[in-house]
Backbone as JSON Lines, residues from 0, in Angstrom:
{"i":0,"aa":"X","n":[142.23,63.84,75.56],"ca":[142.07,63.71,76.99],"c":[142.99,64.73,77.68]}
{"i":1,"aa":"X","n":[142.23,64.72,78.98],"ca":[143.39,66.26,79.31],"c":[143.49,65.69,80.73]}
{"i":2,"aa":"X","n":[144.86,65.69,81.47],"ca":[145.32,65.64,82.39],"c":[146.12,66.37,83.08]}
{"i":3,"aa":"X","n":[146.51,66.06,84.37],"ca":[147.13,66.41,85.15],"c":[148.41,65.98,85.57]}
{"i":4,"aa":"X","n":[149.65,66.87,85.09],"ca":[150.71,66.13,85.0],"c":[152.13,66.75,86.29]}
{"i":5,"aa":"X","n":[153.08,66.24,86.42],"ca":[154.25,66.75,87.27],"c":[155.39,66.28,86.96]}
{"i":6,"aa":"X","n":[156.05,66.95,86.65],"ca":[157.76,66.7,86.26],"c":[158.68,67.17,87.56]}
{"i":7,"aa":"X","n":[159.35,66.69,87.73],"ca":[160.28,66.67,88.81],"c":[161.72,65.81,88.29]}
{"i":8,"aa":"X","n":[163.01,66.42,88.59],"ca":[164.45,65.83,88.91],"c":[164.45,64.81,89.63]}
{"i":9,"aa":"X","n":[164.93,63.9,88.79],"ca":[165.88,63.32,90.15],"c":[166.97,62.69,89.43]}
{"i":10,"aa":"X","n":[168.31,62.94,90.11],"ca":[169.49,62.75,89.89],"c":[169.54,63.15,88.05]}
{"i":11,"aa":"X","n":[170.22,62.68,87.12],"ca":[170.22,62.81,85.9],"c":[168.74,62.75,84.96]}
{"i":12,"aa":"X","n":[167.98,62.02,85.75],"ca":[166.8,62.0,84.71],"c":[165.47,62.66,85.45]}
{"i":13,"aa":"X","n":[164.79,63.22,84.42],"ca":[163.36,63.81,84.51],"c":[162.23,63.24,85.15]}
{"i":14,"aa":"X","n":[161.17,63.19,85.9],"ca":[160.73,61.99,86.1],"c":[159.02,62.5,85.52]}
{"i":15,"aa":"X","n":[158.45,62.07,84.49],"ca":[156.8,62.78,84.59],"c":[156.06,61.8,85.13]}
{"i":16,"aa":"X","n":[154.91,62.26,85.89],"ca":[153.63,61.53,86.75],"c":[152.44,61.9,86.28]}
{"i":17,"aa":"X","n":[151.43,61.0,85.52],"ca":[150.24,61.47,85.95],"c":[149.51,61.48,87.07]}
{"i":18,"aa":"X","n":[149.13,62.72,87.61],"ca":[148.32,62.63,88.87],"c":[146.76,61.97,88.87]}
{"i":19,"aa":"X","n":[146.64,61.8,87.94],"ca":[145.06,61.38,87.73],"c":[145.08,59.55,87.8]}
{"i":20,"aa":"X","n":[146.0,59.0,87.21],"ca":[146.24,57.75,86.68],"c":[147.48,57.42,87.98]}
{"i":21,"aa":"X","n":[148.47,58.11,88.35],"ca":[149.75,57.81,88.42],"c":[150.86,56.89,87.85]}
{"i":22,"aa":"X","n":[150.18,57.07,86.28],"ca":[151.23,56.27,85.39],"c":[152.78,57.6,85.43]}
{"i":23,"aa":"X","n":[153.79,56.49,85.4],"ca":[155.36,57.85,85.34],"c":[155.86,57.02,83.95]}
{"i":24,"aa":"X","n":[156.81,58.33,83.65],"ca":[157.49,58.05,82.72],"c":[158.74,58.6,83.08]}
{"i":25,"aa":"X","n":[160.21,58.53,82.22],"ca":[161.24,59.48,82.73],"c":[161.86,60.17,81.13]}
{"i":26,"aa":"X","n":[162.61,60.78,81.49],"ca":[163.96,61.03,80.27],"c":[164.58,62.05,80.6]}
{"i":27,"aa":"X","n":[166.03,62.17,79.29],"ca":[166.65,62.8,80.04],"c":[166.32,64.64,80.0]}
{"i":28,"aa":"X","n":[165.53,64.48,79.29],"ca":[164.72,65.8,79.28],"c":[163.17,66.28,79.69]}
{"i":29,"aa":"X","n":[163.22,67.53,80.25],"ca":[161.61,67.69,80.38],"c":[160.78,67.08,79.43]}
{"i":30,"aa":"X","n":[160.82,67.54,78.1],"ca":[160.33,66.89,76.83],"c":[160.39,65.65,76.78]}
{"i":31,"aa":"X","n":[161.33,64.98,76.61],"ca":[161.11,63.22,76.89],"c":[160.56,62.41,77.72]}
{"i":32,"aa":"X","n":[160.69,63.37,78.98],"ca":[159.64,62.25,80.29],"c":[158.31,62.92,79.45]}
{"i":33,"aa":"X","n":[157.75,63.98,78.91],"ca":[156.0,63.94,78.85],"c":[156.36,63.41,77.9]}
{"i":34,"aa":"X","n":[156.66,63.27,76.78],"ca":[156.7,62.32,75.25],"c":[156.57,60.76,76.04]}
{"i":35,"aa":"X","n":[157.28,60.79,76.68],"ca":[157.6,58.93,77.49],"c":[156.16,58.87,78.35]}
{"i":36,"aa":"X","n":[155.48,59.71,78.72],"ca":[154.52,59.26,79.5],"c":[153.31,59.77,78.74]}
{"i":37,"aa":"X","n":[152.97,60.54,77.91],"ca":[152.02,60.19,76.51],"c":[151.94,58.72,76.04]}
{"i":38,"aa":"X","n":[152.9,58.37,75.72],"ca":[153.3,56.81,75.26],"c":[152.89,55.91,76.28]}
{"i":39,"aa":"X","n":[153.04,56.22,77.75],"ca":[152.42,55.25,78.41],"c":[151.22,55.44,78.78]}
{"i":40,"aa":"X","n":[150.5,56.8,79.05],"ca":[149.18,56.63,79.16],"c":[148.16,56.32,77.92]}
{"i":41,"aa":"X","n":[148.83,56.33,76.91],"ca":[148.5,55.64,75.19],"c":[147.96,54.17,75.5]}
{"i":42,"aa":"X","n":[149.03,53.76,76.18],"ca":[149.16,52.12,76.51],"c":[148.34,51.35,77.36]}
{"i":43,"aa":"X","n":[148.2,52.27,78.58],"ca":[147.63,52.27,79.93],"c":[146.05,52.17,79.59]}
{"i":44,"aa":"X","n":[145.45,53.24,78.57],"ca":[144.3,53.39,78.29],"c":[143.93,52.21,77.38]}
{"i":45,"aa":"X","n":[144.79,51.76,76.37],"ca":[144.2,50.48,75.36],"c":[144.16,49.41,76.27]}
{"i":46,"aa":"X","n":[144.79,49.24,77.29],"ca":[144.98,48.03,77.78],"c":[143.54,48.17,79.21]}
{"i":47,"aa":"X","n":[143.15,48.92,79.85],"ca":[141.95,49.34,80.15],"c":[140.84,49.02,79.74]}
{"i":48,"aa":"X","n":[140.83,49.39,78.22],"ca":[139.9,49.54,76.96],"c":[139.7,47.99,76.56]}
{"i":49,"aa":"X","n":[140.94,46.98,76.88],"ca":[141.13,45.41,76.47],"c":[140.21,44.9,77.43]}
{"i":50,"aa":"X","n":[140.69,45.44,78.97],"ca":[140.44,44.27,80.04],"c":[139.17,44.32,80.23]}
{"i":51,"aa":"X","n":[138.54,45.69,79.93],"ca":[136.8,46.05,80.27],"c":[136.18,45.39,79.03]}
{"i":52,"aa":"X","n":[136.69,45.39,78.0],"ca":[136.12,44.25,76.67],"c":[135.58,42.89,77.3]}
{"i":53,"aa":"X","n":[136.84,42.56,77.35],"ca":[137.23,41.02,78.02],"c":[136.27,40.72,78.69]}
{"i":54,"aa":"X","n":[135.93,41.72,79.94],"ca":[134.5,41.5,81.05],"c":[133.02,41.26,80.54]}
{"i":55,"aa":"X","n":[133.42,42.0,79.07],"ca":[131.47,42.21,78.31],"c":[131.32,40.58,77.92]}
């Protein structure tokens, strides 16, 4: 899947956003907020994938 992403500072930590979803993640590195927010749009999507089950 391919998205649209934004990293931005604030104070000590990184902050990443998906713009498509607006799931965030942070760390204390560029690299760790997108690693941290891979991991949550991982999550974001199974749990999506659960609740639209659930409906069938």
């Amino acid at each position: 899947m391919k998205t649209l992403i934004e990293v931005h500072r604030e104070g000590k930590f990184y902050v990443a956003i998906d713009l498509l979803t607006h799931v965030a993640d942070q760390g204390l590195t560029e690299e760790e907020a997108v690693h941290n927010l891979k991991k949550g749009l991982t999550e974001h999507l199974q749990l999506k994938r659960a609740l639209i089950s659930q409906k069938e």
